[in-house]
Structures are given as structure tokens and as C-alpha cells.
C-alpha positions as CSV (number, residue, x, y, z in Angstrom):
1,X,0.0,0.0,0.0
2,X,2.8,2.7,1.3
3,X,4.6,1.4,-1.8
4,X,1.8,2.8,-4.6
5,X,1.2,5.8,-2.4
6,X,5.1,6.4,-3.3
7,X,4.3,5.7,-6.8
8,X,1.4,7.7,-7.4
9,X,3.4,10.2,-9.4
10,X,4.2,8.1,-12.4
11,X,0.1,8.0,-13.2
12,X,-1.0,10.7,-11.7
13,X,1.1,13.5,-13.9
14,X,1.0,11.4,-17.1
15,X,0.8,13.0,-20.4
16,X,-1.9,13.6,-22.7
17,X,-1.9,11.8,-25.8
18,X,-3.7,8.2,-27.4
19,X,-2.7,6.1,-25.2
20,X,-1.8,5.7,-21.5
21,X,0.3,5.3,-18.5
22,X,-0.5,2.3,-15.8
23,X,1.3,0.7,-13.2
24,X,0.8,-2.0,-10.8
25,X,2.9,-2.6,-7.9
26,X,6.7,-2.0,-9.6
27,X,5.0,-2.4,-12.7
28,X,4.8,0.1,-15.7
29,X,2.9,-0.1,-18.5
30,X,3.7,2.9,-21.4
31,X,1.6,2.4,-24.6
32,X,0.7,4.9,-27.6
33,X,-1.1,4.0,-30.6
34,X,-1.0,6.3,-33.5
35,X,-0.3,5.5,-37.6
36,X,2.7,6.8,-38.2
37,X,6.1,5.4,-36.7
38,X,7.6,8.2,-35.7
39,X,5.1,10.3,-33.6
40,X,4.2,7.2,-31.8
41,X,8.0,6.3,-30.8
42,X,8.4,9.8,-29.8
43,X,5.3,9.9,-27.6
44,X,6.3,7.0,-25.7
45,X,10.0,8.8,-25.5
46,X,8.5,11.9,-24.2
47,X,6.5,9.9,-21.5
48,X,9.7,7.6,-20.8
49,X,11.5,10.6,-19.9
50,X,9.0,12.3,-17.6
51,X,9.2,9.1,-15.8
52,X,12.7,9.3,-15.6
53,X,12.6,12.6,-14.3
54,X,10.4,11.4,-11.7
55,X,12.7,8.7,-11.0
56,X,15.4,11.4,-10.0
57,X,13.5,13.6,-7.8
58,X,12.0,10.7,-5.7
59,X,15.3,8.9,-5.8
60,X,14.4,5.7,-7.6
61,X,15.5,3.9,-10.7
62,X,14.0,1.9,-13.8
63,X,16.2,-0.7,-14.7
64,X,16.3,-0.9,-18.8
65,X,18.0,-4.2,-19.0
66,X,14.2,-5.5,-17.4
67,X,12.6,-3.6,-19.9
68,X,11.1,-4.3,-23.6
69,X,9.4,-2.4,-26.6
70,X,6.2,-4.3,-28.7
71,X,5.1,-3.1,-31.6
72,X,1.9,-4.3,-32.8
73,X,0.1,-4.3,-36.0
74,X,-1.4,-5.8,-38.5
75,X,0.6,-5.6,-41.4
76,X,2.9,-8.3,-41.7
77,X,5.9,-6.6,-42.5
78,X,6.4,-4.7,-39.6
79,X,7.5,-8.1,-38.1
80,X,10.8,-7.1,-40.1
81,X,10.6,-3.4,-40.5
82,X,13.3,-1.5,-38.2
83,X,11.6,0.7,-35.9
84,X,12.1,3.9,-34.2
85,X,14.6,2.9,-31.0
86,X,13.2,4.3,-27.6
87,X,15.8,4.6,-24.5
88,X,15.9,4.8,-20.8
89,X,18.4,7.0,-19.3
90,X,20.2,6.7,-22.8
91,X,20.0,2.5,-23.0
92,X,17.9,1.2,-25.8
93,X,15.0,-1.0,-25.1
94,X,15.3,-3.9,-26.4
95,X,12.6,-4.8,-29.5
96,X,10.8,-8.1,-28.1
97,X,8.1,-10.5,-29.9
98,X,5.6,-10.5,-27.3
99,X,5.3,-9.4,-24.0
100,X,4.3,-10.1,-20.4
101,X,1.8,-7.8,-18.3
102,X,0.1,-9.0,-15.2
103,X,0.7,-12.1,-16.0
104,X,-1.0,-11.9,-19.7
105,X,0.9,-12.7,-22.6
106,X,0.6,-10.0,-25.4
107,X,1.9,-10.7,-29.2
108,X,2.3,-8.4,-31.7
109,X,-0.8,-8.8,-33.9
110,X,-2.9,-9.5,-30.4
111,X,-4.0,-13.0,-31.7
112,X,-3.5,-14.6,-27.8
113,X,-1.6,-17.4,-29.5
114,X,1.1,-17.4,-26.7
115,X,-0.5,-16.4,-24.1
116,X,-2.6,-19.6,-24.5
117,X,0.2,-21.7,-25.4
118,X,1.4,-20.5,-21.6
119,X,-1.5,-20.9,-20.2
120,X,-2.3,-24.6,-21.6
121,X,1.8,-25.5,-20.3
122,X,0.8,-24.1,-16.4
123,X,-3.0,-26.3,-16.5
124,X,-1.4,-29.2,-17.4
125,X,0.6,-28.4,-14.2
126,X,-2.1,-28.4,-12.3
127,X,-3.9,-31.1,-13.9
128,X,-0.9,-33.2,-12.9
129,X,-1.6,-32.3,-9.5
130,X,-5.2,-33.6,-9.8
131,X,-3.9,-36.5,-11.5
132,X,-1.7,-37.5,-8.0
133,X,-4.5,-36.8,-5.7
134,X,-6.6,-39.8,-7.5
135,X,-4.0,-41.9,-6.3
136,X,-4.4,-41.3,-2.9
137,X,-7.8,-42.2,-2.9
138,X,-9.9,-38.2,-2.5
139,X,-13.6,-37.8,-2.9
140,X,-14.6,-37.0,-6.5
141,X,-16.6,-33.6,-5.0
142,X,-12.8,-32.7,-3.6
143,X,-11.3,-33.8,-7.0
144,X,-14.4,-31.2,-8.7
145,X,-13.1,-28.8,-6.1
146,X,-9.4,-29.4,-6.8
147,X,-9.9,-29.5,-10.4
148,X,-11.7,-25.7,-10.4
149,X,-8.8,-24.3,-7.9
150,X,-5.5,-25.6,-10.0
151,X,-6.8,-25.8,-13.4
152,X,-9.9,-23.6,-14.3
153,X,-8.3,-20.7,-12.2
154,X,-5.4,-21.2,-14.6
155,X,-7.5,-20.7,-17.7
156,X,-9.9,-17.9,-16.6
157,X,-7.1,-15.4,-15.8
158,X,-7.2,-13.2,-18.3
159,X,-9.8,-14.8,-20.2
160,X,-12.5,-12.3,-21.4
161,X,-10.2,-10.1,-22.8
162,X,-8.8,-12.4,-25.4
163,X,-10.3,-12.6,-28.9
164,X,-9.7,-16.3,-29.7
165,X,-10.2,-18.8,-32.3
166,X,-11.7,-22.1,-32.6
167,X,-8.7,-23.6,-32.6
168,X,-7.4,-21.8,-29.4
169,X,-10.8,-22.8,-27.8
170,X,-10.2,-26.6,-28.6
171,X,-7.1,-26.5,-27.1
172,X,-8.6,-25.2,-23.5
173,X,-11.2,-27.6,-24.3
174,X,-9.1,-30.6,-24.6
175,X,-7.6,-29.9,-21.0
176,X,-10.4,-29.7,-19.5
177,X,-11.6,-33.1,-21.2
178,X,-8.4,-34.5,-19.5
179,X,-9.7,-33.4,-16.4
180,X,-13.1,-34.7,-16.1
181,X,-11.5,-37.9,-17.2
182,X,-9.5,-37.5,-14.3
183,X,-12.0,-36.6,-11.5
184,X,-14.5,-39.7,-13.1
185,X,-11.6,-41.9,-13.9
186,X,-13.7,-42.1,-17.2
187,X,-11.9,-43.9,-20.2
188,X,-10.7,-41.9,-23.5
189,X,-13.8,-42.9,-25.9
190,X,-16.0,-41.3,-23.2
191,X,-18.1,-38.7,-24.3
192,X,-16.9,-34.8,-23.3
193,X,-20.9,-33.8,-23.6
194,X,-21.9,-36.5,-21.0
195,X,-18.9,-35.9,-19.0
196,X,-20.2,-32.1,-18.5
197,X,-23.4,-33.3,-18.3
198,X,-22.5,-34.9,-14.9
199,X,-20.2,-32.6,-13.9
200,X,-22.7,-29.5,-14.6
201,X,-19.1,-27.8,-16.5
202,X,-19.6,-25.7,-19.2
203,X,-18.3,-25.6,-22.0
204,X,-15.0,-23.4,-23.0
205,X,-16.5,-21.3,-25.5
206,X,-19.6,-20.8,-22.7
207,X,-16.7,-20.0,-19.9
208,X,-15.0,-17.1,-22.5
209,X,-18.4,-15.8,-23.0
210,X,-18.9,-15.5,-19.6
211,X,-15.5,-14.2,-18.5
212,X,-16.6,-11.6,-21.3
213,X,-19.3,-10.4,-19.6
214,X,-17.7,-10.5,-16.3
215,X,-14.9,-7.6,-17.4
216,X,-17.6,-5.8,-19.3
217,X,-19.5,-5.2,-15.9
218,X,-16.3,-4.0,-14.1
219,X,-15.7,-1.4,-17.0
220,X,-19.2,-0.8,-17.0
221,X,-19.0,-0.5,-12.8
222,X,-16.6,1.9,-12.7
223,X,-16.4,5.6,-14.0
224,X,-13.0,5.9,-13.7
225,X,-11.8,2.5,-16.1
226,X,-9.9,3.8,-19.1
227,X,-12.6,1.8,-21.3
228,X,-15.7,3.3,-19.5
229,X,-16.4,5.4,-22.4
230,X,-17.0,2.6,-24.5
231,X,-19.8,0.8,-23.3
232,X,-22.8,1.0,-25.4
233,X,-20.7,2.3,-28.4
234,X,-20.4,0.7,-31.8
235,X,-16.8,0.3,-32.2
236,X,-15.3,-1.5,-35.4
237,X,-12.1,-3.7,-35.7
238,X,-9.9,-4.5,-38.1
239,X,-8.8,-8.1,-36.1
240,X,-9.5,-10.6,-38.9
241,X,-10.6,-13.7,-36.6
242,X,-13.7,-11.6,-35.2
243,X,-14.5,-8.8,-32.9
244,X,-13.1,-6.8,-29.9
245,X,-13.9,-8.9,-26.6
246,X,-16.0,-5.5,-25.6
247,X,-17.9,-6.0,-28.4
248,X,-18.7,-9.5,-28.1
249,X,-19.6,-9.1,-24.6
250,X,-22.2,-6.7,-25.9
251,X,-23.5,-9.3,-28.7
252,X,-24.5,-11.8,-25.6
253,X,-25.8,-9.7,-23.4
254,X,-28.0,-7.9,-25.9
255,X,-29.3,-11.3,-26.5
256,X,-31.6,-10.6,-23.4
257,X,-31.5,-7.2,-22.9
258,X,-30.0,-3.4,-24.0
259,X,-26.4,-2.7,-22.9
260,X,-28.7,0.6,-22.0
261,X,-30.5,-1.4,-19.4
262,X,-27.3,-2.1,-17.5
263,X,-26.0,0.4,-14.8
264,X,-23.3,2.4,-15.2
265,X,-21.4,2.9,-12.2
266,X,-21.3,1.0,-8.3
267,X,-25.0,-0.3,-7.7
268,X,-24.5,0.2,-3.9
269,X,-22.5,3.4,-2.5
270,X,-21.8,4.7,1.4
271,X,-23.9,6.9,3.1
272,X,-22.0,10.1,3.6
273,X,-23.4,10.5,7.4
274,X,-23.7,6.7,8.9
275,X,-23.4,7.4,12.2
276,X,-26.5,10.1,11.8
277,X,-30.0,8.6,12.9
278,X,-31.8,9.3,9.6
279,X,-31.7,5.5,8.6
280,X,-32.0,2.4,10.9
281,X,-32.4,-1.0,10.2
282,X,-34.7,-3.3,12.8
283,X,-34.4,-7.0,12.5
284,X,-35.4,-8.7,15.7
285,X,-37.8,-11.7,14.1
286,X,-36.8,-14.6,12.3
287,X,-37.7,-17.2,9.2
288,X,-38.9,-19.2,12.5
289,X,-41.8,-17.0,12.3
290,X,-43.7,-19.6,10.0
291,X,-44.4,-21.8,11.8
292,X,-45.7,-19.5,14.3
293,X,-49.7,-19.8,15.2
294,X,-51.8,-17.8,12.8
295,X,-52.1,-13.9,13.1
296,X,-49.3,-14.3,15.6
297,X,-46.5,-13.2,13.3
298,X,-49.1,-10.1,11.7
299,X,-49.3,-9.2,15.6
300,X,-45.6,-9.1,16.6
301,X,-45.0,-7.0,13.7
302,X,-47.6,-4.6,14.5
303,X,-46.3,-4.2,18.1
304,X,-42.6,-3.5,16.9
305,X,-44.0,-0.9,14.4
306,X,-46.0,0.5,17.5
307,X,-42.7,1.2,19.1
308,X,-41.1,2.4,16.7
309,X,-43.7,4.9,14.9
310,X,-45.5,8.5,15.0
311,X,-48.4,9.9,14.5
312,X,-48.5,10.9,10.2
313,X,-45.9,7.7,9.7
314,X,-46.2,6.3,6.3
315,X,-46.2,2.6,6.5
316,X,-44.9,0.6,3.3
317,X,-44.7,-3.3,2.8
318,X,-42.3,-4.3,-0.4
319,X,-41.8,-7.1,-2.2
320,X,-40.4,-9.1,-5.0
321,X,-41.6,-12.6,-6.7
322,X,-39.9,-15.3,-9.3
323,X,-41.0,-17.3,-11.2
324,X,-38.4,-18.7,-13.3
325,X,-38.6,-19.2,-16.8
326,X,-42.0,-16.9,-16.7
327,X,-41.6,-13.7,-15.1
328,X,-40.3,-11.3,-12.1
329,X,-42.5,-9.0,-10.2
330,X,-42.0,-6.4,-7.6
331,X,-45.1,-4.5,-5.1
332,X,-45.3,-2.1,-2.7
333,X,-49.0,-1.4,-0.8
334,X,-48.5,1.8,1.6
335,X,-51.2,3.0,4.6
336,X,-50.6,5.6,7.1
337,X,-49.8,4.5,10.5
338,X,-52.7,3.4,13.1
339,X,-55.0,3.6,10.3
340,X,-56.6,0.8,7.9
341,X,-57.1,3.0,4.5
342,X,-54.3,2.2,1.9
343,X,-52.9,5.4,0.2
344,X,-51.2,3.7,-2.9
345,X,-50.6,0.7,-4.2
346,X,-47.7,-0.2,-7.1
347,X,-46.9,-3.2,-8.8
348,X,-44.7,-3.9,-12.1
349,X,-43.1,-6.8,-13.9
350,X,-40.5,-8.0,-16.5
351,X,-40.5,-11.2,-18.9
352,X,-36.9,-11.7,-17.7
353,X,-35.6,-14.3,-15.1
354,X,-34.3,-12.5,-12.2
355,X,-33.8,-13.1,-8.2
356,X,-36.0,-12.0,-5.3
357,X,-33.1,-9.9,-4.1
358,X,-33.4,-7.5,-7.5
359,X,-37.2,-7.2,-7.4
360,X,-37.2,-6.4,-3.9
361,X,-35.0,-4.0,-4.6
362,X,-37.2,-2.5,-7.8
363,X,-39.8,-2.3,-5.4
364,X,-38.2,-0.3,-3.0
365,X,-36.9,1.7,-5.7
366,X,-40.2,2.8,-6.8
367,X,-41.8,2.7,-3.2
368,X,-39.1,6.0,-2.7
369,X,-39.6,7.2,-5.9
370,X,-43.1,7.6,-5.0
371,X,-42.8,9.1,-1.7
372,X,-40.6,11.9,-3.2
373,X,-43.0,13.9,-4.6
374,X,-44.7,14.0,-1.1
375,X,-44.9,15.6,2.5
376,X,-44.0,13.0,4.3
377,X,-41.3,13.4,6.5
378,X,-41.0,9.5,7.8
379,X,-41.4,6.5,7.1
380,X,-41.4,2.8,7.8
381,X,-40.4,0.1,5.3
382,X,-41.0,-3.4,5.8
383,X,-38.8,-6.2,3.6
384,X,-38.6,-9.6,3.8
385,X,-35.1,-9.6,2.3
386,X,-32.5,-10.0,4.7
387,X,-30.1,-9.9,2.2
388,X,-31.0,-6.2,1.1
389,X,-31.1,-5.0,5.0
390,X,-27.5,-6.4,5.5
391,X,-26.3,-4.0,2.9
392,X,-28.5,-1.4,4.7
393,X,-27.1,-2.5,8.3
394,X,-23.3,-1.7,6.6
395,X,-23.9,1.9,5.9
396,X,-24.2,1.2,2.9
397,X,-27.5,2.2,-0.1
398,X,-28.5,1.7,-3.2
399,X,-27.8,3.9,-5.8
400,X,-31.0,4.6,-7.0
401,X,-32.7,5.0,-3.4
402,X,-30.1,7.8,-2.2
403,X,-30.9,10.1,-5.1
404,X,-34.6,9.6,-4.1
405,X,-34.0,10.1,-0.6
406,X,-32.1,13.6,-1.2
407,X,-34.9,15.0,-3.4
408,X,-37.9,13.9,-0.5
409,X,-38.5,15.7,2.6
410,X,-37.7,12.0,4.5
411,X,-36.0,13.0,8.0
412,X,-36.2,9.5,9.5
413,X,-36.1,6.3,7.1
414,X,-36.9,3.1,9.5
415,X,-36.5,-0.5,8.1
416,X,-37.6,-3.7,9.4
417,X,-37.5,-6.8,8.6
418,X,-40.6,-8.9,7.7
419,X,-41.0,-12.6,7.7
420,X,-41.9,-13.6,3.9
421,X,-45.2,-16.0,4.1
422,X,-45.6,-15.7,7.7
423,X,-49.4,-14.5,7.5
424,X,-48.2,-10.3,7.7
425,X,-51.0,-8.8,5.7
426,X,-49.3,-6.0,4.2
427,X,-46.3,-8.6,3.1
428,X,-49.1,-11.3,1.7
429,X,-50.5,-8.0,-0.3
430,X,-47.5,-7.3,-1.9
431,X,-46.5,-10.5,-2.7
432,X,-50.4,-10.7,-4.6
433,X,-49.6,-7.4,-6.5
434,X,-46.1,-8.7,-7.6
435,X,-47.7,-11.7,-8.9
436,X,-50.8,-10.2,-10.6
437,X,-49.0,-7.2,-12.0
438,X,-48.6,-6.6,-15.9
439,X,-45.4,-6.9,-17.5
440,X,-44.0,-3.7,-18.8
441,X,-41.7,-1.1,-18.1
442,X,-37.9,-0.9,-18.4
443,X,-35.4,-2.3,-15.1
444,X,-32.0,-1.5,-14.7
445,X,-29.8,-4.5,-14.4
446,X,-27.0,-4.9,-11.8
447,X,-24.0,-6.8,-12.2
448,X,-25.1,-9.9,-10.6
449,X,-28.4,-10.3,-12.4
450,X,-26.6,-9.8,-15.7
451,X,-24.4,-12.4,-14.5
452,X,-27.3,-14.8,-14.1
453,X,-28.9,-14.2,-17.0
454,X,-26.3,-14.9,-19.1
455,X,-25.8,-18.1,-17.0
456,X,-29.4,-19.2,-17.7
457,X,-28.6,-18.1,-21.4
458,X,-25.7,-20.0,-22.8
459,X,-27.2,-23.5,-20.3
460,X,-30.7,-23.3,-22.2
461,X,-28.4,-23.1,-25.9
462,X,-27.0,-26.0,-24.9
463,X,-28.0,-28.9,-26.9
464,X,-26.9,-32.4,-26.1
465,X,-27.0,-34.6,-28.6
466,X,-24.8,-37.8,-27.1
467,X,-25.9,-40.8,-27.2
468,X,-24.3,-41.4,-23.6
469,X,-25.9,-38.4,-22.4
470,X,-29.4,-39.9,-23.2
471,X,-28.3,-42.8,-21.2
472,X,-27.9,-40.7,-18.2
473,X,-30.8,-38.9,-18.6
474,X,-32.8,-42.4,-18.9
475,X,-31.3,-44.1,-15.5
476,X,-32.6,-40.3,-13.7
477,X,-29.1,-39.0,-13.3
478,X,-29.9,-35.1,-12.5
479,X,-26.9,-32.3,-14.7
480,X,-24.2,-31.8,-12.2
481,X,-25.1,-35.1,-9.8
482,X,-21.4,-36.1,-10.1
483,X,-19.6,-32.8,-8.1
484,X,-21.5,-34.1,-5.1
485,X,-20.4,-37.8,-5.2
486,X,-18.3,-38.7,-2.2
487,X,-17.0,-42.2,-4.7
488,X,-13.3,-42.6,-4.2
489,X,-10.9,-44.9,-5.1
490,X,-11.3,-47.9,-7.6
491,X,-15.3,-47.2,-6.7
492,X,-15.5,-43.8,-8.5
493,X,-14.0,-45.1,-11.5
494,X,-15.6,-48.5,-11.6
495,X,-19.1,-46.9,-10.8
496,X,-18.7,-44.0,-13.2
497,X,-17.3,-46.3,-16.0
498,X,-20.6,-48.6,-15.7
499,X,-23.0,-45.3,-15.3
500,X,-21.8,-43.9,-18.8
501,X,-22.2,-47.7,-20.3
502,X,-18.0,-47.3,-21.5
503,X,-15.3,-49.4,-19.3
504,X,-12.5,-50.1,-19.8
505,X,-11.0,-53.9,-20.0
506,X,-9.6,-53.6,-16.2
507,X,-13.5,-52.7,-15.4
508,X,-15.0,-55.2,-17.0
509,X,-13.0,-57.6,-15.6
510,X,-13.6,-56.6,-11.7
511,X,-17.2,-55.9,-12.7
512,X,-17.2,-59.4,-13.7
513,X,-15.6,-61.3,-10.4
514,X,-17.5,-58.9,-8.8
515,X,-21.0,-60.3,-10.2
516,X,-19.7,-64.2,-10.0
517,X,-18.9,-63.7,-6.4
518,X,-22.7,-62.7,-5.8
519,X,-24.3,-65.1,-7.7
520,X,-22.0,-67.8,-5.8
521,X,-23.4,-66.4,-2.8
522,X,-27.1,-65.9,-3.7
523,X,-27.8,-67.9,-6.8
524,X,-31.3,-65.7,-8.1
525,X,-29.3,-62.8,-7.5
526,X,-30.3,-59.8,-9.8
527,X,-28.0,-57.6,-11.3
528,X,-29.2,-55.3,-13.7
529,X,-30.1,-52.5,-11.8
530,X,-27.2,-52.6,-9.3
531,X,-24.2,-52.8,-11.9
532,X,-23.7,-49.2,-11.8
533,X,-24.2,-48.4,-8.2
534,X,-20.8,-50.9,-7.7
């Protein structure tokens, strides 16, 4: 930390020009793009040497025997050209192919042809690994687990910002058919698509699609990202093997939704005063509250708003409903305190597949949105998301609700947790408007339900079309059964070998003495259901 508060300078006071300055840790990254030669060497000169200047006043040095110069571009021939030299304190850099940043691999035409070839070396590494802990007999869930630490962690690094090709994809693809051979002890004829199947894995091309969307949303997230300006723009490219990775984020997303319906900047922000008593979060009652006797949870609820309330009080119940593959709703119902009239009632919904979490949160969007426009000067919400008042009880809002909250008269916002399906009245009323309510209007999407869209996405595209993977489906074997397996040993491979209907001679052979030994011991033994389950 003390170390980039000493480095600030070498960011902070960069020049202008196309292109930037960034560091990380010891760390410096110079880069210029321009079309002619000259300028662009003489840019990057210019910046060298305000760094160097730096360098002198703060004492410090930048070693040029660690440093190197890539030029990239598309035109063949500048592989051979001679280009402009650029020095530190009067040593030429030397003119490398590619070159490492952050631990990503960059080559001259961008094509992420070594940085795969690296990355494909360092997973087999871990696979390896994987490989040895078979041996010693672990669980195939651990394995899974293993598997996703040393390996997949391997791959993903850097991931969505690579534009790759088929053929780079195949290569990932093949280690990770290595190891889900390895975690099921599977034999090499096995199908990859039943393999996933029971492994609930996606695919590679899925995983870069996803990592995609994953750096889109921290650009998108964050004002102060050097892309930020390009979300939502139509850029164009000149890389032959397909677009930008910014742009094919944007082509999945907008699958489902506008890259306008996704917000710009940090969904939840601090409150500027937490320690003032404006907002307070009340969460004394439990889930336990169900199976409480009727009425009883409706009258505990009342009694802690009773406590907690004044005369003029608006009281508001929120909340959200899913129902996946059909719709998401969000309702509010609002009365003033000690009375039984309700001023207003809300209720909206979207085709889209969300979580509770995000429609309680619409709901409470437009419950303040709402109250804005009117006298009241407190109010009492009432959520059954405890998720949504954790983020409250950390000083922290959402982004939406604080610009509401400025433009009301609110003096004192009070929240309190209430127990979904517990018999509250107000909750129950909300929950009906949530369901009942028309689908229409526009939502702004947060990171995470982006996420999850795009998750639901690419698994409904999939199409299996193995033969092995109709056999699983036929015996009842549910996607993903096998990362919860506790088989180890000679078992898991044995059992999985038999489940996919493809053994190997060793296999057969044990399954074999296996089924003599109980037919020797119960002649009208029956095998033809239990072979898999060895």
C-alpha cells in the first residue's frame, strides 16, 4: 500500500496523448497508438523521460536491462521493419516478440496465440496435481473442487479479454476433457458432452463468453476504467478472426437485454453521514416466524412498528416474486400509521428471469420514488429480504434509493425486517400485486443479475445430442449429480465407468468377479439394476 502511495506520481502527472500510463505494484505499462512510426516512438519517448525525471526527484530507478518495446500491427511486414529505438536514461529498449503484463501474454498482432500456449503449459501443471491426488484415494466432489482451484483458475485469468479462435478454444477444451476424465476416472472414448453433463461444466466457448461479460460489468462498474467510455458504443475492428472482446460481450448480453438497461457505475455506494440517525435497520424476528400460530407473526409485527412509529408515519410493505422461466415482479402497498385506509398501491413486472433480491430491490426503488414527490417526512419500510437490510445495516444504499432520498422531505427512514409467508397482511398484499402485475416497463440490471442471465442463457443453448448423455438422462441421473459424489478410489472409476455404459478392459474384468462372487453367494441374485451403483 505505502509502496503505490510512493508511486502515485508516475500515473498521476502522465501526459496527454492516445494512449496511456498504468502501473501495478513495480509495474509500468507505457503504450501509444498512432499511424505513423515516428510520432508514436516519440510519444512514448516523451513519457519515458517524464518518468525518468520522476525517477530522479524521488530517488528511484527503472532498470532498462528488465525492460522491452512491442510493436503491434497488422501488417505483416512490420514483423521485419526497423523501428524507431526508444531509451531509458540513454539504453535502448530492447525490441521483443511478445510481451508479459500481469501475468497476460501480449503478441504483436494481439491473436493470444502465446498467451494460450502458456497458459495450456501451467493447466497441465495443475492437472498433474489432480492427476496424483486420484491416487491417494480423495472424494470426487474434492477432486471437482481441486480441479476448479489448480486448473480452471489457470484458464480464466485473463480470459475475457482475449479474442480467440476455434482452434485456441479446442485446445482449453481438450484440458479440461483431460480433467473430467480424471475426476470420473472415465476412459478416452467417453463422451466430453456426458462428461459435463454430470459434472454440470460448461463448455469453453460458454466460460469465455462468460468471463466476457464479467470484465464488461467491471468497466461498466466503474467511471474511472480507461474503457468506460466505450460501453454501449459501436466500435469497429480491423482483427481478422472476429471482434473486440468489448464487443462480443455486448452481442450476448443484448441477447436478453440493451447494454442501456445495465448500470453504469457502483450499484451500492456509502452513506455520507452513517453514524447520523436518519436511517436504521430493525431486525429482531426470524424465518422461524412460519411456523408460528396464525395472526401471531401479523401481531408481533404490529407491536414492533408500534414502538417504533409517530403519529403521520407512512407505513410501506415491499416485495419481490420469481417465477423462473416466466416472469419477475415487484409490489409495494403503503397506509398511514394506526389507520386501515391504503394510500397507494404499485406493482410492475418483467418477462426476464431475475432473483428476489433484485425485485425487492425495484420495489423499494419505486416505493421512494413515489414518496418523493410528497410531505412525508418519515417512514417505515417493511422487507422480507435480509439480504437487502444487511447491505443497509453496513452503511451502505443503493444507488438509486439515495438520489430519491435527497430529493424527498424524508428526516427518519426506518426498516424492518418482515418474515416472507408468515401471515403479515401487508407482506401477503405485496407479494399478490407482484404476482398479478402486468409486465412492462424498463429495469436496470446490476451486475449480478446480468451475471445470471447470461448463465441461464448459454445452459438453455446447450444442446446435447450424445448418445451417452441420453443414457444418463434415462437411468434419472440429475446435470451436475457427479460434483457431489463422495466415490473414491477404484469405486469412482468403476461406478462412473458402468453409469456412462463405457469401461475399460480392467473394469470389465472386476465388474465381472464382482458379479460371480454374488451369484456364488445368492444364486437368483439380480443384477441389472445394481451394476452401476458398484
Amino acid at each position: 500500500m505505502l509502496f503505490n502511495v510512493y508511486t502515485v506520481g508516475i500515473t498521476s502527472n502522465q501526459l496527454e496523448g492516445p494512449g496511456r500510463v498504468l502501473s501495478f505494484a513495480d509495474d509500468v505499462l507505457v503504450y501509444r497508438q498512432g499511424k505513423d512510426r515516428q510520432t508514436t516512438a516519440a510519444d512514448v519517448q516523451q513519457e519515458l523521460d517524464r518518468i525518468g525525471t520522476w525517477c530522479e526527484q524521488k530517488n528511484a530507478k527503472i532498470h532498462p536491462g528488465k525492460a522491452s518495446v512491442l510493436w503491434c500491427s497488422l501488417n505483416n511486414r512490420a514483423v521485419k521493419d526497423d523501428m524507431p529505438v526508444v531509451e531509458i536514461s540513454g539504453t535502448a529498449i530492447k525490441r521483443e516478440p511478445t510481451l508479459r503484463y500481469l501475468g497476460v501474454i501480449f503478441d504483436r498482432s494481439l491473436s493470444g496465440k502465446d498467451h494460450i500456449t502458456r497458459v495450456v503449459a501451467k493447466a497441465r501443471k495443475g492437472l498433474t496435481a489432480v492427476k496424483m491426488l486420484t491416487y491417494a484415494k480423495m472424494p470426487q466432489r474434492v477432486l471437482v473442487i481441486l480441479f476448479q482451484t489448480l486448473v480452471i483458475s489457470v484458464v480464466e485469468y485473463g480470459l475475457g479479454l482475449l479474442t480467440l479462435s476455434d482452434t485456441q478454444l479446442n485446445r482449453l477444451e481438450t484440458i479440461q476433457n483431460e480433467g473430467m476424465r480424471t475426476i470420473l476416472g472415465c476412459t478416452k472414448d467417453t463422451s466430453a458432452e456426458a462428461m459435463r453433463f454430470l459434472l454440470d461444466f460448461p463448455t469453453m466457448r460458454e466460460r469465455h463468453r462468460m468471463a466476457q461479460v464479467k470484465a464488461f460489468l467491471r468497466v461498466s462498474a466503474d467511471p474511472q476504467h480507461p474503457l468506460h467510455d466505450k460501453v454501449g458504443r459501436v466500435v469497429t475492428t480491423r482483427l481478422k478472426r472476429g471482434s473486440e472482446w468489448m464487443t462480443e460481450a455486448t452481442q450476448t448480453i443484448e441477447q436478453f437485454c440493451s447494454i442501456e438497461s445495465i448500470r453504469r457505475g457502483s450499484s451500492w455506494v456509502q452513506m455520507e453521514d452513517p453514524t447520523g440517525n436518519n436511517i436504521e435497520v430493525i431486525s429482531t424476528l426470524g424465518r422461524e416466524c412460519r411456523e408460528w400460530p396464525e395472526e401471531a407473526t401479523n401481531a408481533e409485527i404490529q407491536a414492533i412498528i408500534q414502538d417504533n412509529c409517530k403519529d403521520g408515519d407512512v407505513i410501506v410493505y415491499t416485495d419481490g416474486s420469481v417465477k423462473r422461466g416466466v416472469r419477475s415482479g415487484w409490489g409495494f402497498t403503503a397506509k398511514i400509521v394506526n389507520t386501515n385506509n391504503t394510500i397507494h398501491e404499485q406493482g410492475g413486472a418483467t418477462s426476464l428471469t431475475t432473483s428476489s433480491m433484485c425485485m425487492e430491490i425495484k420495489a423499494i426503488t419505486e416505493m421512494l420514488e413515489w414518496i418523493k414527490n410528497l410531505p412525508y417526512t418519515r417512514a417505515i419500510c417493511l422487507t422480507d429480504s435480509q439480504s437487502t437490510l444487511a447491505k443497509i445495516d453496513t452503511s451502505k444504499l443503493y444507488a438509486d434509493w439515495l438520489k430519491a432520498i435527497n430529493a424527498s422531505n424524508l428526516q427518519k427512514l426506518l426498516w424492518i425486517f418482515c418474515p416472507g409467508h408468515a401471515g403479515v397482511h401487508g407482506n401477503e398484499r405485496a407479494d399478490t400485486l407482484a404476482g398479478m402485475a402486468d409486465i412492462a416497463g424498463d429495469l436496470t440490471l446490476d451486475p449480478p443479475t446480468v451475471l445470471s442471465l447470461v448463465k441461464d442463457l448459454l445452459s438453455k443453448k446447450r444442446v446435447y445430442t450424445s448418445n451417452t448423455t441420453d443414457i444418463l438422462k434415462g437411468k434419472g441421473i440429475q446435470r451436475g449429480a457427479g460434483r457431489k459424489s463422495d466415490l473414491r478410489g477404484s469405486t469412482r472409476r468403476i461406478s462412473n465407468q458402468l453409469l456412462m455404459e463405457t469401461i475399460s478392459l480392467n473394469t470389465l474384468r472386476q465388474t465381472l468377479l464382482w458379479r460371480e462372487e454374488k451369484i456364488w453367494i445368492s444364486p437368483d441374485f439380480d443384477d441389472s439394476y445394481s451394476l452401476h451403483k458398484v
